[in-house]
N, C-alpha and C positions, 0 to 999 in steps of 0.2 A: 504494500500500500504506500510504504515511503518511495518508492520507487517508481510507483504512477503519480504521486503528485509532483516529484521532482521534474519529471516530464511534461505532464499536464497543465500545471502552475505557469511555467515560462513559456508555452504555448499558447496557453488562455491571454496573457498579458498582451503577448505579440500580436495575436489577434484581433486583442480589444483594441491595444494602437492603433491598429490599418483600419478597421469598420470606423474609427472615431474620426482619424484624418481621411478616410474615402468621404465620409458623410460630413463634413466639414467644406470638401473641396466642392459637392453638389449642392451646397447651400451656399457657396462663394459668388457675390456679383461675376460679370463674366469679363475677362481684363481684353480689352482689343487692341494691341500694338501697332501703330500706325508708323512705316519705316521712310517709307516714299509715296510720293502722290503720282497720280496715274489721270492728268488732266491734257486731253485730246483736244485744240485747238478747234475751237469754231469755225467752219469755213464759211466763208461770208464774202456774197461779191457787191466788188463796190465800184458804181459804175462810173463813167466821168460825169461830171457836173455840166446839163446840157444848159443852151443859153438862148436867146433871139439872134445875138450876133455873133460875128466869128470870135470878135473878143474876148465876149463875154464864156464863151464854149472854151477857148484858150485856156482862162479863168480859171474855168471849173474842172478841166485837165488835171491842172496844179493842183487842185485843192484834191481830189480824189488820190490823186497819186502820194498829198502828205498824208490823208489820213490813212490811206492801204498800210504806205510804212509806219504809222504809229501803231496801230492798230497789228501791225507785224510781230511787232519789238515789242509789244508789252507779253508775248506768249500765248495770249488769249486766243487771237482770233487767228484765220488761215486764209488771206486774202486770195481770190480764188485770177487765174488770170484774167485778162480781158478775151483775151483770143478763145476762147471757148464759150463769150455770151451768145447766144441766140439773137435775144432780142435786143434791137441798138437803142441804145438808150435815147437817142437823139427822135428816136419816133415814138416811143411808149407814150401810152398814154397815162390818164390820174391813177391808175391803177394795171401795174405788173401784169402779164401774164403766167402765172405761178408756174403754171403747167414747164413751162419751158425753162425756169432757173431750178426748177427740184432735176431736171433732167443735166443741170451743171453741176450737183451735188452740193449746191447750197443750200443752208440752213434758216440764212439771214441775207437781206438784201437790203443795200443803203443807194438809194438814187438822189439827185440835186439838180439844182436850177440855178442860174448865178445869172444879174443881170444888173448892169451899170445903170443907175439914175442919177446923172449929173457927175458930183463929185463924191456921190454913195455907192456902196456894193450893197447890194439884197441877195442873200445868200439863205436860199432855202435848202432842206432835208427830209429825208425821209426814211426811218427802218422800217423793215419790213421783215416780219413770220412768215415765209416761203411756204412754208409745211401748215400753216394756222390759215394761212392767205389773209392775213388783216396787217395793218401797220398798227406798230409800235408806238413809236412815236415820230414825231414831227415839229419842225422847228423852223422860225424863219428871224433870220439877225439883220441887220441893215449897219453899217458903220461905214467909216470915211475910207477910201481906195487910199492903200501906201502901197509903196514900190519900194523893195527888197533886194538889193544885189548883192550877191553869193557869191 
């Protein structure tokens, strides 16, 4: 009898430890390790800024082509080329043909209008939900024309 509980006794113990620490770990919040992020750039096309005059379409070239590269460089977004629109901006109408930019594999779409009044720029915008087919938002700024040389 001394010799089953010398056995039994240090078994029982070891046992009672793992049931205690198993049932301990199933009743522990659950820890989620986060090592690195796995964020897949937007791709989002953005087309030139169209205008009444050739100037003003000039204009809205530049403006298109800074915001692609901002919009580059911050990691976000995946500015999609030009050379693969469909529809040219310069004829669209108030509203997208969706059908034809989901088929560029964009998710998002920014169109504009730039157009000189006087010694004003009117610079209007627009995003757009490709996939939702609605715009986002929309924006129109007016401020005084500076010239920039680079």
């Amino acid at each position: 009898m001394v010799f089953l509980t010398r056995i039994v006794a240090p078994s029982f113990f070891v046992l009672f430890g793992f049931t205690t620490l198993f049932s301990s770990l199933l009743r522990a919040d659950p820890v989620i390790e986060i090592t690195q992020g796995n964020v897949d750039p937007l791709p989002i096309a953005i087309t030139e800024f169209t205008g009444p005059t050739s100037d003003d379409r000039l204009v809205g070239k530049e403006i298109a082509t800074i915001v692609s590269s901002d919009l580059k460089r911050s990691g976000l977004f995946n500015p999609l080329p030009n050379s693969g629109f469909i529809e040219d901006p310069h004829q669209m109408g108030a509203i997208p043909r969706f059908s034809d930019w989901r088929l560029t594999k964009a998710q998002a779409l920014v169109t504009g209008l730039v157009q000189k009044q006087g010694t004003q720029l009117r610079i209007e915008f627009r995003l757009w939900d490709v996939f939702a087919e609605k715009q986002i938002e929309g924006m129109a700024l007016t401020g005084q024309e500076m010239i920039c040389a680079v």
